[in-house]
C-alpha positions, -999 to +999 in steps of 0.1 A: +093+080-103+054+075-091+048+053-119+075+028-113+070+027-073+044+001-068+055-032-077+027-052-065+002-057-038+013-077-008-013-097+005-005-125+038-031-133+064-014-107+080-026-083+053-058-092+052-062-084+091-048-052+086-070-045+054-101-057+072-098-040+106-071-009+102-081-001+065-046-004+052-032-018+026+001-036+018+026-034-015+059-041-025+077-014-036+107+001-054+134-002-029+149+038-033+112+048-029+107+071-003+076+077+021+065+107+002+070+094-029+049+059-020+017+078-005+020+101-041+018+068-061-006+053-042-032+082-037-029+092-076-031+054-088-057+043-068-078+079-062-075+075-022-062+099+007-031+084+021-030+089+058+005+071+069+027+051+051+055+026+070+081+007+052+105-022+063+129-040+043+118-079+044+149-102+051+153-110+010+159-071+005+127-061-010+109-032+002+072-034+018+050-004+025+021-008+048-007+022+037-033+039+059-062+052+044-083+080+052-121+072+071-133+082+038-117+056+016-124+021+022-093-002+015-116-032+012-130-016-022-098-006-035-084-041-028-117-052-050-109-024-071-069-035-084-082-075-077-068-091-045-096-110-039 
């Protein structure tokens, strides 16, 4: 399933704070997706060490995982990277 979890970044001002100052990174993802299976996809798509994941449903019903990376990755360059900004 890891290649059909991601759906797409998630970037808010929100996002941006948490990317900028917690080195995480938002998406929106498959909605049967489980924790494992999101920190899978996103280490082996992006070549990052995934050091939490959290999910909540948003009020329309999609699913949004908030990712912590490892000191050693830097989620500003792998925002750069898949082009957020």
């Amino acid at each position: 399933m890891s290649g059909n979890v991601i759906r797409f970044p998630h970037m808010t001002e929100k996002a941006m704070d948490d990317l900028d100052f917690d080195n995480k990174l938002q998406f929106m993802v498959d909605s049967a997706a489980s924790k494992p299976e999101i920190a899978d996809a996103v280490g082996t798509q992006f070549d990052v060490e995934v050091v939490n994941v959290t999910t909540q449903v948003t009020p329309s019903g999609d699913k949004k995982a908030v990712v912590e990376l490892s000191e050693d990755d830097d989620a500003d360059e792998v925002a750069s990277r898949i082009g957020v900004f």
